[in-house]
Each structure stands twice: as structure tokens, then as C-alpha cells.
C-alpha positions in Angstrom: -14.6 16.8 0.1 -16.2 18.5 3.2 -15.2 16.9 6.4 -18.6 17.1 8.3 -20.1 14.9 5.3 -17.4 12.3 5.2 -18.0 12.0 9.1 -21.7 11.5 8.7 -21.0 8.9 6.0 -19.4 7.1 8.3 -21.5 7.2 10.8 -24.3 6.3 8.8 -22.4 3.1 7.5 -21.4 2.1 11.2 -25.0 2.2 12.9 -27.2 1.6 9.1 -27.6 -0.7 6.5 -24.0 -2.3 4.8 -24.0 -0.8 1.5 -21.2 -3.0 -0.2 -18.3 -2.2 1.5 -15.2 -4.7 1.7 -16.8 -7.0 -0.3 -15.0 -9.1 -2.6 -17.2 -12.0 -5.4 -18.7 -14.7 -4.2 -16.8 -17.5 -3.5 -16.8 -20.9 -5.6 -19.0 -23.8 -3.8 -16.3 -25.8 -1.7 -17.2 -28.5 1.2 -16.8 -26.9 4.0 -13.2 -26.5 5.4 -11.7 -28.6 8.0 -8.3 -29.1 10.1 -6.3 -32.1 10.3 -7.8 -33.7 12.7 -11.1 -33.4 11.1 -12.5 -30.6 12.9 -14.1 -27.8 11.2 -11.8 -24.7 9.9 -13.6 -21.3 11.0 -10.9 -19.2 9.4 -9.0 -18.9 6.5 -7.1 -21.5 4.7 -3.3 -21.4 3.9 -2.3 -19.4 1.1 -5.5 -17.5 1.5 -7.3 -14.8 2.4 -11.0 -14.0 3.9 -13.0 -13.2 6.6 -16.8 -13.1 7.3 -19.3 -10.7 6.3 -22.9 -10.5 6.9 -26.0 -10.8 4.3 -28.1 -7.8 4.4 -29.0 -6.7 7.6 -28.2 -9.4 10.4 -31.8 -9.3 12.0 -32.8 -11.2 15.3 -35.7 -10.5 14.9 -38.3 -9.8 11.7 -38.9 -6.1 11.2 -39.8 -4.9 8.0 -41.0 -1.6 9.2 -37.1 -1.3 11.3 -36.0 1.9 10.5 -32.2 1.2 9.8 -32.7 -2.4 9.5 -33.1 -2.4 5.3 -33.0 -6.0 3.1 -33.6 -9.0 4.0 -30.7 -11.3 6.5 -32.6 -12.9 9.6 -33.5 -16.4 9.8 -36.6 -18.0 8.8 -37.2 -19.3 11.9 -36.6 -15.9 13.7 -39.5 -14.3 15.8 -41.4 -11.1 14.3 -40.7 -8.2 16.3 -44.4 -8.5 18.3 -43.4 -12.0 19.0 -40.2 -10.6 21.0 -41.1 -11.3 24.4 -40.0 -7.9 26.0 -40.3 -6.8 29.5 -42.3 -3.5 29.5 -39.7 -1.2 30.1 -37.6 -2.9 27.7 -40.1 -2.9 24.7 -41.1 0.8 25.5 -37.5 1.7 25.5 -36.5 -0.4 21.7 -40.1 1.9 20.9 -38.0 5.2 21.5 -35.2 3.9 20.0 -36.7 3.5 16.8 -39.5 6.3 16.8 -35.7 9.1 18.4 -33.4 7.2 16.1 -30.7 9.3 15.9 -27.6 7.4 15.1 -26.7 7.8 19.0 -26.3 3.8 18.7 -23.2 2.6 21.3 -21.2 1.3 18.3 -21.2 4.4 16.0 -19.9 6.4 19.3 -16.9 3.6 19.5 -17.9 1.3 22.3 -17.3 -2.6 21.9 -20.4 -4.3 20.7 -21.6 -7.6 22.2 -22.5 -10.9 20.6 -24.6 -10.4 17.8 -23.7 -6.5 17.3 -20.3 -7.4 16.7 -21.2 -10.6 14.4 -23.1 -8.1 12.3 -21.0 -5.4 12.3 -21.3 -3.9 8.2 -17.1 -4.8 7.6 -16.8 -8.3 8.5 -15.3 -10.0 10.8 -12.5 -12.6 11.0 -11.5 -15.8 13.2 -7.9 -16.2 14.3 -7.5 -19.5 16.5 -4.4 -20.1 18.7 -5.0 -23.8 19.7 -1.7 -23.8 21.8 -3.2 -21.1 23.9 -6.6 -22.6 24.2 -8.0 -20.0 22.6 -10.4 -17.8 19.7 -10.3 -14.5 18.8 -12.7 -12.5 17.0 -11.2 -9.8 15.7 -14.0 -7.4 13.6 -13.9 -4.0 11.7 -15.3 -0.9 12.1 -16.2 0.9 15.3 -14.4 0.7 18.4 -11.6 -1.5 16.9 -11.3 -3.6 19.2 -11.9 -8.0 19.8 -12.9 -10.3 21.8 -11.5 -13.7 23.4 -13.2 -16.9 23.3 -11.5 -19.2 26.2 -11.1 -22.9 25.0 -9.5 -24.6 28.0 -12.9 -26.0 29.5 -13.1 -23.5 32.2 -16.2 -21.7 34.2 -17.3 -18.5 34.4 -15.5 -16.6 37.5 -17.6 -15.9 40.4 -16.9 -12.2 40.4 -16.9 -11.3 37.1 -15.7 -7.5 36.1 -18.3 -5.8 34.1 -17.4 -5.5 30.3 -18.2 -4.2 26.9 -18.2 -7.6 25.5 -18.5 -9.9 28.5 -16.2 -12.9 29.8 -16.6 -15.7 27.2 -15.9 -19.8 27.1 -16.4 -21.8 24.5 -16.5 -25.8 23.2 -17.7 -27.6 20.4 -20.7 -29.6 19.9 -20.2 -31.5 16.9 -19.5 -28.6 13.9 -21.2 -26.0 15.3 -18.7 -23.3 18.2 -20.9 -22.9 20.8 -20.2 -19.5 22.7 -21.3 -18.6 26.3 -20.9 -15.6 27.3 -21.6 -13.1 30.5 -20.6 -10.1 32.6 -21.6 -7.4 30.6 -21.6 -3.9 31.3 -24.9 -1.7 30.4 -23.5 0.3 27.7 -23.9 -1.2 24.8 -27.1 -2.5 22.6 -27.5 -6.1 21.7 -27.8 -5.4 17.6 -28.1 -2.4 15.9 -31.7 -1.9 16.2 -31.7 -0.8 19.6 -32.6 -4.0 21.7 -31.5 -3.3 25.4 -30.2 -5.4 27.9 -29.4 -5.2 31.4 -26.5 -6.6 33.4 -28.0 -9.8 33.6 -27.6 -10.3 30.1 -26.8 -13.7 29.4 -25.7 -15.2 25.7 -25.1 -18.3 23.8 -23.8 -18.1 20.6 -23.7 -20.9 18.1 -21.8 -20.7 15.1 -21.8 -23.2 12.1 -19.8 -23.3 9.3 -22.1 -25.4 6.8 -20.0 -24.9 3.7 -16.8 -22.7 2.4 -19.0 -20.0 1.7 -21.7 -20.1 4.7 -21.9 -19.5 8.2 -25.0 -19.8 10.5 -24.7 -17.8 13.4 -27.7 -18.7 16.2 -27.7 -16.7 19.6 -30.1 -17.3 22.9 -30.5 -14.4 24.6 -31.4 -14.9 28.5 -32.1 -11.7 30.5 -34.6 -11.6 32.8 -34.6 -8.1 33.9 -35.4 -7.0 30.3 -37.2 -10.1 28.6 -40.2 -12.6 29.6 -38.2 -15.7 28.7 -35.2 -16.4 26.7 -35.5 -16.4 23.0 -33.3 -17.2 19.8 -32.6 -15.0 16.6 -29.9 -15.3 14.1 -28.8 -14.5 10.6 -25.8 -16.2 7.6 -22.7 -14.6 7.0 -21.1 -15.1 3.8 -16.8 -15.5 3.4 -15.7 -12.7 1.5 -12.9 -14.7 -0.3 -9.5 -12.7 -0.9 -10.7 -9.9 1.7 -8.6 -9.1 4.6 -9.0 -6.8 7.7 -7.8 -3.6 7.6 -7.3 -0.6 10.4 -10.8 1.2 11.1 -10.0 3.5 14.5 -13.8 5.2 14.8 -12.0 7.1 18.0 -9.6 8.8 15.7 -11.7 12.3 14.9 -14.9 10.4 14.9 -17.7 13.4 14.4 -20.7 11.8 15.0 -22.5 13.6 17.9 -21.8 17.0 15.8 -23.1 15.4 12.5 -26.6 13.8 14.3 -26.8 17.2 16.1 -27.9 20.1 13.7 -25.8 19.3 10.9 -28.6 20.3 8.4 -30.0 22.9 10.8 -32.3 20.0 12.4 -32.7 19.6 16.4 -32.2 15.8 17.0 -31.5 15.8 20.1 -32.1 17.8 23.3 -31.1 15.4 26.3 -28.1 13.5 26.8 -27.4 10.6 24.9 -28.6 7.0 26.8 -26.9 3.8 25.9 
């Protein structure tokens, strides 16, 4: 099979619409999961296997007319994309985004995603708790190959925070629900896959809730007010692909995706340098 197509496959698969992948049946109903001391179970179970995986296209906000952004997966209460209180810049910047999209997204050139990009990442995406530690990891597939820690030992935010891919994170629970806070990111990256910026001021908070075996509500405020008027919320389900596990996905190893967005059909896509 030719190379150059299996490369734009993939590329298409990292920054697009999930078409199946790593997707095992849905699992029977079940309460949902808890630990010993009564606490709810994010991850798998003993003796089994699973991890999370979105439903249709994790949306923040409504977009039927998105142009990667294919199925339904936001929501209900989610804002339609007008209703997304943009700074100009920023909304005339998501506007060339989707009018030049190019697959040039961040993730599909293997950068670590933020938040909700790498909650809806098209492979899933597993929790791993060390509770000795004091701490959560989110390990997900596809893309940079990378994870993220969640700090569980009540701590603060530093003062001086390094700039990152995925920020500096701390969590606690509030009830069921994880809630995630999160800042001190970098500028590379997008928020989701359909292009929303953000600046260094980018501040999240992440809720996720486990409402059954099968179900997982993931809600995130986004606070940035270089790029947006105010802060607002989106969010989309995950369902647990039962009997899935993760598996190695190194998108630096060969990965051909400028070449394959560039004049692989004899198209000009791009003609200046690619912009985070």
C-alpha cells in the first residue's frame, strides 16, 4: 500500500472525525463503579479491561456547519458557535481556521493537546490512579504520545509556573464528579480540534463524572481573557470501550503530514508557515 496514502490516513484520523477505530461493543448497563471506600472508580476494574472513548465528535460548542467536526457528541446545554463569546482576534482567527483548514491542527503535527483536545482525542483515553502518590494520570492515544498528571495532594498552583503543552494540573473531588484545574500553558496548541485558540492566560476546569459503567460526562470552563469576553462551558459523553486496552501510537515516528497537506494531489494548501 503506498506510503504517502497511509500517512494521510492517518493524519486525517488524528485531526478529523473518529471513524470506528479501537472500538470494542457496547458495554452491559452496570451502576457505576466504585472503590472500597465508596468513592467512584474512574478506571478499569480488576480482571478487566477498558478505557474511554468519545461519542461522535466531542464538540464544545454546536457547529453543524464545522468542517471536520461530523455527527453529533456535544452537550445539550452547549453554546452554538455564534453564542461563543470570542474576543475579535480570536473569532477571526477560529474563521481562518475553518475557511484554511488544512489539517495543520497542533495534534496531527504531534504536539501534546490540552484539556478537552486530549479528552477527545479519536483513540480513547484511559485513567491510571496511584493513590499512594497522590496522584492521576491520563494517559491517551494517538498523536504526540504522551500524558498528563493530575496532582491529588491538595496543593496550589506554583507562582512561577513553566509554560507547557498541557499545563500544571491539581485536582479534588466534589462529590462524584473529578474536578480538574488546570494552568500554565504554552501557546502551541488548540483547545479542541476545531481550531479554538487560546492564549497563555488560558485557564481550565475540567469536571468529569462517571454517571454509570458505561458513561462519562466530561464538562470544562474555559477562562481566558485575552482571547474570550467571559468564561464559558462546553462539554461532550465518553463511552467505556469494555475489553479495549491502549496500545503504542508514536505520531513522531515518520509522521508525513506536512508533505501529504502540501501538494499531495497536485493542490497548493498552503503557502505560509504553519501557525499554531
Amino acid at each position: 500500500m503506498n506510503k504517502l496514502w497511509i500517512a494521510a490516513f492517518a493524519a486525517t484520523v488524528l485531526a478529523g472525525p473518529s471513524i470506528g477505530q479501537n472500538r470494542g461493543p457496547q458495554a452491559p448497563a452496570r451502576p457505576t463503579p466504585r472503590l472500597a471506600d465508596g468513592r467512584v472508580n474512574l478506571g478499569t476494574l480488576p480482571g478487566e479491561k477498558g478505557h474511554w472513548i468519545r461519542q461522535g465528535r466531542g464538540q464544545l460548542a454546536s457547529n453543524p456547519g464545522s468542517v471536520i467536526a461530523a455527527g453529533p457528541g456535544g452537550l445539550s446545554t452547549n453554546l452554538t458557535m455564534d453564542d461563543v463569546p470570542f474576543q475579535p482576534w480570536a473569532r477571526a482567527l477560529y474563521e481562518y481556521r475553518q475557511a484554511n483548514f488544512e489539517r495543520d491542527a497542533p495534534h496531527s503535527r504531534c504536539k501534546p493537546s490540552p484539556g478537552p483536545r486530549q479528552i477527545g482525542t479519536a483513540y480513547g483515553f484511559e485513567f491510571v490512579e496511584m493513590r499512594d502518590l497522590q496522584r492521576i494520570f491520563i494517559f491517551d492515544i494517538g498523536g504526540p504520545y504522551s500524558f498528563r498528571i493530575i496532582l491529588m495532594d491538595g496543593r496550589t498552583h506554583p507562582s512561577n509556573i513553566e509554560a507547557t503543552y498541557t499545563g500544571h494540573s491539581i485536582g479534588r473531588w466534589e462529590g462524584d464528579s473529578l474536578i480538574v484545574d488546570t494552568v500554565g500553558f504554552n501557546e502551541g496548541s488548540w483547545i479542541e480540534a476545531e481550531g479554538f485558540p487560546h492564549t497563555d492566560k488560558l485557564h481550565l476546569i475540567e469536571r468529569f463524572t462517571r454517571s454509570d459503567f458505561n458513561t462519562l460526562k466530561y464538562e470544562v470552563t474555559v477562562d481566558d481573557p485575552a482571547a474570550y469576553l467571559r468564561t464559558w462551558t462546553g462539554g461532550f459523553n465518553l463511552r467505556w470501550n469494555l475489553g479495549a486496552e491502549l496500545f503504542e501510537y508514536v505520531c513522531q515516528e515518520n509522521n508525513l503530514v506536512e508533505i501529504t497537506n502540501d501538494g499531495a494531489d497536485g493542490a497548493t494548501r498552503r503557502t505560509s508557515l504553519i501557525i499554531p
